[in-house]
VMD Tcl script that builds the backbone (N, CA, C; Angstrom):
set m [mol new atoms 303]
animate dup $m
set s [atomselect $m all]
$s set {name element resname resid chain x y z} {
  {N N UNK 1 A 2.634 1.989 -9.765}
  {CA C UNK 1 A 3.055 3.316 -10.145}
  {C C UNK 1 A 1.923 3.987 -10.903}
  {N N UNK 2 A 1.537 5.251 -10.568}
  {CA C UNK 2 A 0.397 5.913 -11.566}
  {C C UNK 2 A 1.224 6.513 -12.494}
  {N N UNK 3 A 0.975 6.651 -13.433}
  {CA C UNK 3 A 0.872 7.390 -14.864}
  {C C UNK 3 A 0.474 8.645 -15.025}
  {N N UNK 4 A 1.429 9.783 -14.780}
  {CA C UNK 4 A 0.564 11.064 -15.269}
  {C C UNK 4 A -0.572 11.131 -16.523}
  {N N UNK 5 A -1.758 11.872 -16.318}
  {CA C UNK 5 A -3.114 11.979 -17.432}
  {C C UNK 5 A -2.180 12.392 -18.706}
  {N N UNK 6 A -1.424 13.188 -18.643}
  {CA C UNK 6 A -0.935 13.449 -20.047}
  {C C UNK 6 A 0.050 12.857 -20.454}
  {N N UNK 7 A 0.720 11.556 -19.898}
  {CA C UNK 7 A 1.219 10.469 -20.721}
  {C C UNK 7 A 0.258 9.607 -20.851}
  {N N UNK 8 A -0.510 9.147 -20.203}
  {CA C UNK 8 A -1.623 8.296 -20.457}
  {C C UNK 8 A -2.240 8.887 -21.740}
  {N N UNK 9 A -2.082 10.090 -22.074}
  {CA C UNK 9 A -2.855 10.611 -23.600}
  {C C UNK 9 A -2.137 10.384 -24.565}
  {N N UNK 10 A -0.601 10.655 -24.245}
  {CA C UNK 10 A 0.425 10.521 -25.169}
  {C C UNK 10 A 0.174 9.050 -25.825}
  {N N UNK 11 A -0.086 7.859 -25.099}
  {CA C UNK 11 A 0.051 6.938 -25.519}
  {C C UNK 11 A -1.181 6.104 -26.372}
  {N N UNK 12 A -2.238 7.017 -25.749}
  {CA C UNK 12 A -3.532 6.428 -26.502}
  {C C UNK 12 A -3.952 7.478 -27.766}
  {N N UNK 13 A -2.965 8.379 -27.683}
  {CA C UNK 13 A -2.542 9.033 -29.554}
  {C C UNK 13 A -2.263 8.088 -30.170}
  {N N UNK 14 A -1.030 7.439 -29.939}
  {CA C UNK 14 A 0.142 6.724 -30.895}
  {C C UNK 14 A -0.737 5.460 -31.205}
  {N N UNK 15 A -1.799 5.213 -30.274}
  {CA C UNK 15 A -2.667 3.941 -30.391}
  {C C UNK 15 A -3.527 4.771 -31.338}
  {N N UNK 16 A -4.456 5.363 -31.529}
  {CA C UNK 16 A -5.123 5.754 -32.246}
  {C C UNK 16 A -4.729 6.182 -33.786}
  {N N UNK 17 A -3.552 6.559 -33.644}
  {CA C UNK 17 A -2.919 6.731 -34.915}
  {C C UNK 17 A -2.416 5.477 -35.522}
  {N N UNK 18 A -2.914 4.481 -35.113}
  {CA C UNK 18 A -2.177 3.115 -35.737}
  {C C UNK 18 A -1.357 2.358 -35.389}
  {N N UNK 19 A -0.491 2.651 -34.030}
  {CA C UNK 19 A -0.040 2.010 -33.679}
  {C C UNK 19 A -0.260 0.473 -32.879}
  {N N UNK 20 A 0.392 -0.395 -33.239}
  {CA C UNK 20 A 0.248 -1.834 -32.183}
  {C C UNK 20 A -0.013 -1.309 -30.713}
  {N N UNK 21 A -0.912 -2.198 -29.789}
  {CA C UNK 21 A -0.751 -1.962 -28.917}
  {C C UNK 21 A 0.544 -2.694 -28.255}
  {N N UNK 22 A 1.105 -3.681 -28.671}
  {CA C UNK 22 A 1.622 -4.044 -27.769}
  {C C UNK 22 A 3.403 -3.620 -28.199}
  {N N UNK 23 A 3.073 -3.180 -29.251}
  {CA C UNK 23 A 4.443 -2.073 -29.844}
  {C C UNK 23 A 4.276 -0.658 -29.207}
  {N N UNK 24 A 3.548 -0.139 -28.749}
  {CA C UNK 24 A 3.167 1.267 -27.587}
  {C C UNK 24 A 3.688 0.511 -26.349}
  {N N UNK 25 A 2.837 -0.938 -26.596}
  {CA C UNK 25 A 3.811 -1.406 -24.635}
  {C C UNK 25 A 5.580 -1.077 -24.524}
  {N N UNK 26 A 5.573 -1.495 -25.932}
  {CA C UNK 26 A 7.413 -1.776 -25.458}
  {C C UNK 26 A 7.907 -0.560 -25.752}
  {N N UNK 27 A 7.312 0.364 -26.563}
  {CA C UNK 27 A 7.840 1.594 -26.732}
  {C C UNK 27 A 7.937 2.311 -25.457}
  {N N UNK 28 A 6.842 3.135 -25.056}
  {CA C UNK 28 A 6.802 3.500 -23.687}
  {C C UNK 28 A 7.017 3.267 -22.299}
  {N N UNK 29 A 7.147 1.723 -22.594}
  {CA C UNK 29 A 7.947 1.073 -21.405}
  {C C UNK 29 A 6.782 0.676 -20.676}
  {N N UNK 30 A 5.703 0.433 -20.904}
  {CA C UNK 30 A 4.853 0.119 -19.830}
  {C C UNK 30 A 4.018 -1.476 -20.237}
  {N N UNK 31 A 3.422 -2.427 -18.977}
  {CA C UNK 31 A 2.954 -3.375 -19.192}
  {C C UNK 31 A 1.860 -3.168 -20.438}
  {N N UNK 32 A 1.521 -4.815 -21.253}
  {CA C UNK 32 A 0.543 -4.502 -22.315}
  {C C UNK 32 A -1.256 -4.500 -21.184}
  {N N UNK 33 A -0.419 -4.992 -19.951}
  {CA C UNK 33 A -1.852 -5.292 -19.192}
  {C C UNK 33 A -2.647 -3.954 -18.938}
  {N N UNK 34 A -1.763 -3.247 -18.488}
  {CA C UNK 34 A -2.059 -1.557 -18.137}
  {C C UNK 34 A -2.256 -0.927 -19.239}
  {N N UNK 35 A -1.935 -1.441 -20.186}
  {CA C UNK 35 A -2.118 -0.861 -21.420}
  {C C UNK 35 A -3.750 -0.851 -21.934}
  {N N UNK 36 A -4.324 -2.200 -21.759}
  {CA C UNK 36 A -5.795 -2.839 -21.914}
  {C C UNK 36 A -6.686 -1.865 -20.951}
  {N N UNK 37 A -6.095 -2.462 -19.732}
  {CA C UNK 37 A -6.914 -1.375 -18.609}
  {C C UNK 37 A -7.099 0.070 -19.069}
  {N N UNK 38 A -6.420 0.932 -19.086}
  {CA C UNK 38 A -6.685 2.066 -19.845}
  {C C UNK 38 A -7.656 1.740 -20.917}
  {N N UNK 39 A -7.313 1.092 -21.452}
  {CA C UNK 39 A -8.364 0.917 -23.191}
  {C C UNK 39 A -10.151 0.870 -22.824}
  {N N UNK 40 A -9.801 -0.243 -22.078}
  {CA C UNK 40 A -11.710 -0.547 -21.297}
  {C C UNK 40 A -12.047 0.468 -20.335}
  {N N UNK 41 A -11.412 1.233 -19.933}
  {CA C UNK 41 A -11.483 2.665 -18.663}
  {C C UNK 41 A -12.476 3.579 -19.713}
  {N N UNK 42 A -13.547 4.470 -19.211}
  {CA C UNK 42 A -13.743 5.202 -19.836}
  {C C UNK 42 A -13.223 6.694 -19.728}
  {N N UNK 43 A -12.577 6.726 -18.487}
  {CA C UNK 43 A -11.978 7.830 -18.450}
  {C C UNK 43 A -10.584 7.214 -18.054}
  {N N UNK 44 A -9.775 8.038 -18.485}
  {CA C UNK 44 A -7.970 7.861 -17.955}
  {C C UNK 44 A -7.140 8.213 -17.282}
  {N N UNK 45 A -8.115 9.347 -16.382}
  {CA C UNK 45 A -7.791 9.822 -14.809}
  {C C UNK 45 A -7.740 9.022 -14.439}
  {N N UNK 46 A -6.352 9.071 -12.920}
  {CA C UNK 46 A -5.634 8.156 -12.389}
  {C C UNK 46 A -6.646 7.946 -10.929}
  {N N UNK 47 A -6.769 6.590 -10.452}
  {CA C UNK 47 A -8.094 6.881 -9.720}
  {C C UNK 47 A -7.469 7.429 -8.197}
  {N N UNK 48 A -8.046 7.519 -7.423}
  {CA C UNK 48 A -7.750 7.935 -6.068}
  {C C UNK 48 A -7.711 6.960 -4.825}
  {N N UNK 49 A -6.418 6.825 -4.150}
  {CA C UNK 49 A -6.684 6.044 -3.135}
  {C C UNK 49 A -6.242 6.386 -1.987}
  {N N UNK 50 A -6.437 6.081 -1.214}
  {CA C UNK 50 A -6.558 6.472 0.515}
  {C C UNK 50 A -5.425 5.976 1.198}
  {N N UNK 51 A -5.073 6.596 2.005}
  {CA C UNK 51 A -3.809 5.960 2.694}
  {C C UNK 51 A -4.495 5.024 3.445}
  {N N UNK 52 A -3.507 4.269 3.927}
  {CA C UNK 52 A -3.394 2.581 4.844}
  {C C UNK 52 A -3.343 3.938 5.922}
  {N N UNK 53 A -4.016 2.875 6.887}
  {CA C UNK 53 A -4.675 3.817 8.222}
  {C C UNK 53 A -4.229 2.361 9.015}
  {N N UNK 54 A -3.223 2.678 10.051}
  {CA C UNK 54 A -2.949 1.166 11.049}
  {C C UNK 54 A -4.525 1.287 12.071}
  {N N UNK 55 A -4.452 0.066 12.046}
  {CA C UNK 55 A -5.505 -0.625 13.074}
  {C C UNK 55 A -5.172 -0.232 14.874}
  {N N UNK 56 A -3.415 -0.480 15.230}
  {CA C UNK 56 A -3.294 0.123 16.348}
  {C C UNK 56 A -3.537 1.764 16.568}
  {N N UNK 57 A -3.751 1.704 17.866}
  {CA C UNK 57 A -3.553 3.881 18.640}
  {C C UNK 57 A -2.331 3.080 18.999}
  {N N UNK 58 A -1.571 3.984 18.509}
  {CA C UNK 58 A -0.035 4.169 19.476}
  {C C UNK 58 A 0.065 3.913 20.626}
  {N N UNK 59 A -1.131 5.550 21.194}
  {CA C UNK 59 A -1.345 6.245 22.987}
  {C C UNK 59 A -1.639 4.938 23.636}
  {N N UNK 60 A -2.624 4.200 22.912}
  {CA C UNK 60 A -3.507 3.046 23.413}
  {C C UNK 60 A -2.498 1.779 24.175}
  {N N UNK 61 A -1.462 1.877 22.966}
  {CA C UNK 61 A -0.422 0.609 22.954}
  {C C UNK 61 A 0.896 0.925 23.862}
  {N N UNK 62 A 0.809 1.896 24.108}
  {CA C UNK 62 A 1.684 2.467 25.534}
  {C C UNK 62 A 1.081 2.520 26.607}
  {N N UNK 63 A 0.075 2.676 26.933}
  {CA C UNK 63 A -1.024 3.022 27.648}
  {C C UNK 63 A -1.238 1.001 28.316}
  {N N UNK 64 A -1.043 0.118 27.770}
  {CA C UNK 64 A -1.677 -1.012 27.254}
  {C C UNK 64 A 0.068 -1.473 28.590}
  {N N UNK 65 A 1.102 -1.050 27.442}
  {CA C UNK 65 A 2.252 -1.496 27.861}
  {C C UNK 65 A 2.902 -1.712 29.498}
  {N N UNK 66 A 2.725 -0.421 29.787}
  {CA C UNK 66 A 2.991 0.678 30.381}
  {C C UNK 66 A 1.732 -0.194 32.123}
  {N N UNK 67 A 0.372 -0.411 31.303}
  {CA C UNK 67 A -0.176 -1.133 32.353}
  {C C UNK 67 A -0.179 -2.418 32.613}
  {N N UNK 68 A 0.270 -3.165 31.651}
  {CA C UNK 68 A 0.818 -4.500 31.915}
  {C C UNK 68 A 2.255 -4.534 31.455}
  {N N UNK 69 A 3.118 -4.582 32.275}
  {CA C UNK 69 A 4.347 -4.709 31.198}
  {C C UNK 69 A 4.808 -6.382 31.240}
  {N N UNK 70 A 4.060 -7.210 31.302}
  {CA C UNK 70 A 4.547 -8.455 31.584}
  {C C UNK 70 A 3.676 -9.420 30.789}
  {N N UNK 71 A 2.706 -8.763 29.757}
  {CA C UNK 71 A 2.097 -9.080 28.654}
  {C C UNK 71 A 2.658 -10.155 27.389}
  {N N UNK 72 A 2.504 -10.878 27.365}
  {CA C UNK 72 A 2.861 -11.823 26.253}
  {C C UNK 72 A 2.490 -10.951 24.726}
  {N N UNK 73 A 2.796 -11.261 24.074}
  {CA C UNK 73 A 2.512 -10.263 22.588}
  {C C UNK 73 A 1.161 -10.859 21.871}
  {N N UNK 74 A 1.110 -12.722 22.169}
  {CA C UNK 74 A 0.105 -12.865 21.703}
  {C C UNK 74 A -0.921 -12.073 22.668}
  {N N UNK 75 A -0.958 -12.098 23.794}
  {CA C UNK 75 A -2.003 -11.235 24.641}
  {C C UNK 75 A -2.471 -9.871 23.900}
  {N N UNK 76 A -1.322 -9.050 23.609}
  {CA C UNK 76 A -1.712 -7.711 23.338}
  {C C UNK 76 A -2.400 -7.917 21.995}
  {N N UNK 77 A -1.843 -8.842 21.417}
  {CA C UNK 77 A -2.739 -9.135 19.784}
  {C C UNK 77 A -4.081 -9.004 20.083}
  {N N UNK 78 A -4.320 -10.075 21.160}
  {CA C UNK 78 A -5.725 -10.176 21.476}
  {C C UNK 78 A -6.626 -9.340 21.683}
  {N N UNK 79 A -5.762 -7.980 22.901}
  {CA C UNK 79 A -6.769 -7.398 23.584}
  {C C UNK 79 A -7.130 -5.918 21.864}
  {N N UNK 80 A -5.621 -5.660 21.167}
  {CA C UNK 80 A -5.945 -5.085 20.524}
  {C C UNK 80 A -6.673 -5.613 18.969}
  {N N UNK 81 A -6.846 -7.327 18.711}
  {CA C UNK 81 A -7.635 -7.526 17.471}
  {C C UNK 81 A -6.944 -7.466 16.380}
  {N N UNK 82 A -6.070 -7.589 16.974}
  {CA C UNK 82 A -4.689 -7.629 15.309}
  {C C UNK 82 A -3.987 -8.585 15.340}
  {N N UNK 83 A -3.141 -8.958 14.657}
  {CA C UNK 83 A -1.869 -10.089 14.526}
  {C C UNK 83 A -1.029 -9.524 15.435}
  {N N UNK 84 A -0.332 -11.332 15.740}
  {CA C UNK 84 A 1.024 -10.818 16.569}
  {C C UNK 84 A 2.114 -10.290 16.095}
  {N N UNK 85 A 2.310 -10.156 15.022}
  {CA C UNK 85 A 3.230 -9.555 14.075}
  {C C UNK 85 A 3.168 -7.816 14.001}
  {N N UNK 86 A 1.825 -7.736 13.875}
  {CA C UNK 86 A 1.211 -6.210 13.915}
  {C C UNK 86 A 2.032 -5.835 15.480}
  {N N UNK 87 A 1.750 -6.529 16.147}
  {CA C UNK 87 A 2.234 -5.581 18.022}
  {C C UNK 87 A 3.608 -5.755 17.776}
  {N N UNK 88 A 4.099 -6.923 17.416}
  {CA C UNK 88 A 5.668 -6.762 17.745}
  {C C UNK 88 A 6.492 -5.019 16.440}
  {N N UNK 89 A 5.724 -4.876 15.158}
  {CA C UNK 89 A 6.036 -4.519 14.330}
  {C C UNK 89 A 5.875 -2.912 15.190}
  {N N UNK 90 A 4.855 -2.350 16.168}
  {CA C UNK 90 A 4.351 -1.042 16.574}
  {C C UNK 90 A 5.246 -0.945 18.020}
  {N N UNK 91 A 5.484 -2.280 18.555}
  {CA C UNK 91 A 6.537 -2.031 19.887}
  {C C UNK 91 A 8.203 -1.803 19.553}
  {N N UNK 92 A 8.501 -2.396 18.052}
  {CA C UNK 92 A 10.053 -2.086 17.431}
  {C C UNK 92 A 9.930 -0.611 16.947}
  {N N UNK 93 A 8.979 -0.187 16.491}
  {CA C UNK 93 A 8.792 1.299 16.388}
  {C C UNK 93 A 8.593 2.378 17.343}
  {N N UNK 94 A 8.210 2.000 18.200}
  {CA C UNK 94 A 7.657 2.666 19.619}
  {C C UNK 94 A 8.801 2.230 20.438}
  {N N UNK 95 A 9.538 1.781 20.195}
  {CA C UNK 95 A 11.102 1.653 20.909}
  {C C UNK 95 A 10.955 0.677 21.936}
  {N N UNK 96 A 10.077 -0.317 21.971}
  {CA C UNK 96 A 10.083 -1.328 23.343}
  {C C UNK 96 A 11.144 -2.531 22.744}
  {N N UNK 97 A 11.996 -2.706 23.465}
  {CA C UNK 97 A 12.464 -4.181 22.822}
  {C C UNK 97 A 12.151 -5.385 24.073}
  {N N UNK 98 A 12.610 -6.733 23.280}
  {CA C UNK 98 A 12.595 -7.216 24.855}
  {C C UNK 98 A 13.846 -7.736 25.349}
  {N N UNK 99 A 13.680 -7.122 26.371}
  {CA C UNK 99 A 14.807 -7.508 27.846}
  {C C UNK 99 A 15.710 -9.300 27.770}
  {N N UNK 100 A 16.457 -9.122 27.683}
  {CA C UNK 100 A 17.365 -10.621 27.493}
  {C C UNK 100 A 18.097 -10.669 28.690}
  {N N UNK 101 A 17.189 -11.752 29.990}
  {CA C UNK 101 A 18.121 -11.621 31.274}
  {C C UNK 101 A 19.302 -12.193 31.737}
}
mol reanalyze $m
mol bondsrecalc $m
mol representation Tube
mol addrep $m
């Protein structure tokens, strides 16, 4: 969870004014670990991170399907370089199930 910058200030007041740190932990509700981290940070802007970007193309994995449909899953792992978990997880989303004859 990030921390808005201006509770992150709120709390390194109450530290500066004397308070325990680990009496600010339990006050504010937050770990004493995150608490440290902030302390050794030189700034207390919340940092920036990037979304998770999947490894499969969708188009690719229909495209893939669509030309083999008789593909084993470990296969498609293969041809696409991912786990077999990854294909079965993008074909339950992409609406393929498998056929029970």
């Amino acid at each position: 969870m990030t921390y808005p910058l201006s509770f992150r200030r709120k709390v390194m007041a109450h530290i500066e004014e004397g308070m325990g740190k680990r009496e600010a932990a339990r006050l504010f509700k937050i770990s004493p670990n995150t608490l440290y981290v902030w302390l050794r940070s030189p700034d207390l802007t919340p940092k920036k991170h990037g979304s998770r970007q999947g490894k499969i193309d969708k188009a690719a994995l229909i495209a893939h399907v669509e030309a083999h449909p008789d593909a084993l899953l470990r296969e498609r792992a293969a041809y696409f370089g991912v786990n077999t978990n990854a294909i079965w997880e993008m074909m339950r989303k992409l609406g393929f199930v498998k056929k029970r004859a």
